[in-house]
C-alpha positions as CSV (number, residue, x, y, z in Angstrom):
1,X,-22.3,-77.4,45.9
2,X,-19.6,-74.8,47.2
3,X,-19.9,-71.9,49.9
4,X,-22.8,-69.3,48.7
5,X,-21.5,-66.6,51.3
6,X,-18.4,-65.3,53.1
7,X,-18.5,-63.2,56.3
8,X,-15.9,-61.7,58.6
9,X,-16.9,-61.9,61.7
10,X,-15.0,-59.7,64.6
11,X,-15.2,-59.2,68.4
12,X,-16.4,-62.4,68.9
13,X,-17.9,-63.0,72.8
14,X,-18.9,-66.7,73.3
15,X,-20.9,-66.5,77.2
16,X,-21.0,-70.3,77.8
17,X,-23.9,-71.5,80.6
18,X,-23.9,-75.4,81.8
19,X,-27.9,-77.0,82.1
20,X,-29.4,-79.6,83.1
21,X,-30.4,-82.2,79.7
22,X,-33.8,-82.3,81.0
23,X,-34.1,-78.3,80.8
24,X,-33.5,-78.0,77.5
25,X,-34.7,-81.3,76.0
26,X,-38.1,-79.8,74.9
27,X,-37.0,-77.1,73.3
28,X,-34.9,-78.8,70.4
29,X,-36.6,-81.1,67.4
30,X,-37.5,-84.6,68.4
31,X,-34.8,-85.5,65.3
32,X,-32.0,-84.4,67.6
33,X,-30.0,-85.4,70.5
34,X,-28.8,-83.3,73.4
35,X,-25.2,-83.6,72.8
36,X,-23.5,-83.5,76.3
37,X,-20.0,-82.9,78.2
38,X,-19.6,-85.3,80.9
39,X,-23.2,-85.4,81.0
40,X,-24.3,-82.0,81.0
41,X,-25.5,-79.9,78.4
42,X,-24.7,-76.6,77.5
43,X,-26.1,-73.0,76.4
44,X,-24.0,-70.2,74.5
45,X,-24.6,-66.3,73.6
46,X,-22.6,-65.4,71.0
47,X,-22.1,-61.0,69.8
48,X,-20.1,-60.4,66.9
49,X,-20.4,-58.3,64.1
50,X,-20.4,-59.2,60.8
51,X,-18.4,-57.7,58.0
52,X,-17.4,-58.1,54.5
53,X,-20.7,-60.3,53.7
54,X,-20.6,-61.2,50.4
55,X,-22.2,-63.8,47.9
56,X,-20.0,-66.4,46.2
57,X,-19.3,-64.2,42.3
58,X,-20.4,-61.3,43.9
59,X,-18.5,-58.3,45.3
60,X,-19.2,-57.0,48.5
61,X,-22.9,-54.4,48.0
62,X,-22.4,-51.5,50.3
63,X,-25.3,-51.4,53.6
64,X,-25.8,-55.2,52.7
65,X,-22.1,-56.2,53.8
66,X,-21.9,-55.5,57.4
67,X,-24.5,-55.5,60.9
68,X,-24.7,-56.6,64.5
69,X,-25.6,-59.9,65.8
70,X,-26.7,-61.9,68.6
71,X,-26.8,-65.5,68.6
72,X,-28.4,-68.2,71.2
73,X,-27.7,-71.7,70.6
74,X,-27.0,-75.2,72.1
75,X,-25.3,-78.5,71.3
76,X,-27.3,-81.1,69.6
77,X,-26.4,-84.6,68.0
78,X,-27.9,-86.6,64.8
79,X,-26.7,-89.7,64.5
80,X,-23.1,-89.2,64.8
81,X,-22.4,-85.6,63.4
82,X,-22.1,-83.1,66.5
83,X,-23.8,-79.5,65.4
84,X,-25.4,-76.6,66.8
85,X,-29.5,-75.9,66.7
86,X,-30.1,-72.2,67.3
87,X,-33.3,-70.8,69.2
88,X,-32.6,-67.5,68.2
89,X,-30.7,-65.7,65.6
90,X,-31.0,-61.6,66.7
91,X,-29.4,-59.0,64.2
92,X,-30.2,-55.0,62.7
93,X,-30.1,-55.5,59.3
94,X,-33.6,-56.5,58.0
95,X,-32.3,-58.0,54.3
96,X,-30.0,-60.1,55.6
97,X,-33.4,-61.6,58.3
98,X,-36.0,-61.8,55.0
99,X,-33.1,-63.8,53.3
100,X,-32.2,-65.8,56.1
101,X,-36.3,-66.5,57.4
102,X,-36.7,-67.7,53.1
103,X,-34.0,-70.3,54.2
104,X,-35.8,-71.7,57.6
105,X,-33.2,-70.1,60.1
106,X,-34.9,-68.0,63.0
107,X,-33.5,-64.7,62.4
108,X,-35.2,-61.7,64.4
109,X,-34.6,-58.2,63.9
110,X,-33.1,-56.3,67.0
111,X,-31.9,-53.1,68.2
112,X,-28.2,-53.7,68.6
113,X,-25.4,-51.0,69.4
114,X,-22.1,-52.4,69.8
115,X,-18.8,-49.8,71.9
116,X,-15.2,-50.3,71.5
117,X,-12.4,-48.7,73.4
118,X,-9.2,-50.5,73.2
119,X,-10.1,-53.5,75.1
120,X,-13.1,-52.6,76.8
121,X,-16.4,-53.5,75.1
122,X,-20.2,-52.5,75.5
123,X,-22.8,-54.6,73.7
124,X,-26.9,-54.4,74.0
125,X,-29.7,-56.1,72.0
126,X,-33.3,-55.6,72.4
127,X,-35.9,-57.7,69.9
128,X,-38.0,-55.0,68.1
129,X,-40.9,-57.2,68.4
130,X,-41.6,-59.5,71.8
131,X,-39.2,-59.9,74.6
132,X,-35.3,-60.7,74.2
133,X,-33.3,-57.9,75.5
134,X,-29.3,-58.9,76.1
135,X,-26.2,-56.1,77.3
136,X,-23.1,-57.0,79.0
137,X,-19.5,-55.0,79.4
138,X,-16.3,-57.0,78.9
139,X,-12.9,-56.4,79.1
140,X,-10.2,-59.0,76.6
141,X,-7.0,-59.7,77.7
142,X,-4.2,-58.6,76.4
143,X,-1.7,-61.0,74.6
144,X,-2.0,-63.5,71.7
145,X,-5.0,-66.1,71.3
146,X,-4.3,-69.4,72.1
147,X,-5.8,-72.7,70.4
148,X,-7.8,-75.2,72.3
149,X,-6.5,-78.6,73.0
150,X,-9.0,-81.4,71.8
151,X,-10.9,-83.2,74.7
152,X,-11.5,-79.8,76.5
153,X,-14.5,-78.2,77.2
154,X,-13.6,-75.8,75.5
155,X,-12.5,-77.4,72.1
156,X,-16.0,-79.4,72.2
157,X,-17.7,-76.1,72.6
158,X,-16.4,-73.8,69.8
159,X,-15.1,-76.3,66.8
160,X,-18.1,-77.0,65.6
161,X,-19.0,-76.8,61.8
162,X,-22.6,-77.9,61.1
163,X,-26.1,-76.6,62.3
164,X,-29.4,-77.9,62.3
165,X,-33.0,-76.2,62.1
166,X,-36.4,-77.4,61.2
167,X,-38.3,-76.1,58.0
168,X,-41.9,-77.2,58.7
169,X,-41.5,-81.1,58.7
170,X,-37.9,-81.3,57.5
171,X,-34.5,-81.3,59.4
172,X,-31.9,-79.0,57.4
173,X,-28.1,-79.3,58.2
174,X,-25.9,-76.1,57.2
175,X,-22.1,-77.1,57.1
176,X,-20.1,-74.1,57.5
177,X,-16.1,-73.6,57.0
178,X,-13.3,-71.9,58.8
179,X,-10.0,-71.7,60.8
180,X,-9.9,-73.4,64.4
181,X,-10.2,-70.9,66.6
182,X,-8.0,-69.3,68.5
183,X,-8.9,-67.7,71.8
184,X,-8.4,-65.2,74.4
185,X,-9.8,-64.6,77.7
186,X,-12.5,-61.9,79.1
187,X,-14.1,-60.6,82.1
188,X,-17.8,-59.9,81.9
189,X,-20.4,-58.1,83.8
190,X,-23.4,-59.1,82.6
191,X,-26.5,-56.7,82.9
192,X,-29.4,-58.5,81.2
193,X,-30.0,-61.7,80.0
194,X,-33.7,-62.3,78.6
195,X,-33.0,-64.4,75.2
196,X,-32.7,-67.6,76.8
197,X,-35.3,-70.3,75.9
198,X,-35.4,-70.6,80.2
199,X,-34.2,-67.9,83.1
200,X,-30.7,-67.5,83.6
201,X,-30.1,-65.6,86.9
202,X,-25.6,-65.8,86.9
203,X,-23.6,-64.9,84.6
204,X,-21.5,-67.8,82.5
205,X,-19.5,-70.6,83.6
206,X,-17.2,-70.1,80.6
207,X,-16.4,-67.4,78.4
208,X,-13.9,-67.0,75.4
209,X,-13.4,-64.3,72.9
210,X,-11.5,-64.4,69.6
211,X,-11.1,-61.2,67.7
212,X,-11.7,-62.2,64.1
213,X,-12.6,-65.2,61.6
214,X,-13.5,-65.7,58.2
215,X,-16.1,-67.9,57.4
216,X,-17.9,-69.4,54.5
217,X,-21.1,-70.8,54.4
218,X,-22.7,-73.6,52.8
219,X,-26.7,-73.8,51.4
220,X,-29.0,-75.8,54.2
221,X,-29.7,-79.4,53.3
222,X,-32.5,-81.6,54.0
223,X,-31.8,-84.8,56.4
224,X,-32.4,-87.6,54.8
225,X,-34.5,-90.2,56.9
């Protein structure tokens, strides 16, 4: 089966925090493995917004083809494909969360205001229902994006093009398709950070920013076993 949607996402902010295995090991599926970087694992925040959502034959439906979102996610292993497992996928538009949730992915519905001006940038989240509150300013550099060499943190990090998440007793894989990236630096000052499945009291090791991509999506799968 092909792509089912297509989204532009822009003003993409990856915030990238290094953790201990042990740290996060309980809070992924007992189907996965901690995927590591010279033996460490890793945590990532991701704000964008999304744009142009549409469904594959479909044109794009006006208030259902753009919104905010706030991603949390590490780096997991099955067998020998490398994904992502998400603990929390934040965003303001409630259709696209009941159409998400129907399809096992933990979508919440947030408060999200996003601020451009030239190339300074404001971003705050706060879950409508429980805690998870996120804001940071960051300024991108100026100049082109540059690609990221393989065998680099970084490139191990971002070209990634699967996810996994659990639908009651079944492990799904989503494969989804787009360009490598291309990347430019930022400076951050983060505010607050409480959407983490553990404290975070610094701000990132790592961050990279890209300013647009187009990607397509593929329907979830259930892992065989």
């Amino acid at each position: 089966m092909g792509w089912i949607m297509k989204q532009t996402w822009e003003d993409i902010l990856f915030c990238h925090w290094e953790a201990a295995p042990e740290r996060l090991r309980g809070f992924i599926p007992a189907e996965l493995d901690l995927d590591l970087f010279d033996g460490k694992a890793w945590l990532t925040i991701l704000s964008f917004r999304v744009n142009h959502q549409r469904f594959r034959f479909l044109p794009e439906i006006p208030f259902l083809n753009r919104y905010l979102e706030l991603n949390v996610r590490t780096y997991v292993k099955y067998g020998d494909t490398a994904g992502v497992y998400f603990f929390s996928l934040n965003a303001n538009h409630l259709p696209s969360i009941i159409g998400a949730r129907m399809t096992a992915l933990p979508y919440v519905l947030a408060w999200i205001s996003f601020f451009k001006m030239d190339r300074e940038f404001i971003f705050n989240s706060k879950r409508m229902l429980g805690n998870g509150e996120y804001s940071l300013q960051y300024r991108v550099s100026s100049g082109p994006g540059e690609r990221l060499e393989p065998g680099t943190l970084g490139n191990w990090l971002l070209e990634r093009y699967c996810l996994f998440t659990t639908w009651g007793p079944f492990l799904l894989k989503g494969n989804i398709s787009h360009e490598s990236w291309e990347i430019s630096k930022a400076q951050i000052k983060l505010a607050t950070n409480l959407v983490t499945p553990f404290g975070v009291d610094e701000g990132p090791q790592l961050v990279h920013y890209c300013p647009q991509k187009t990607a397509f999506i593929f329907p979830l799968k259930r892992v065989r076993r």
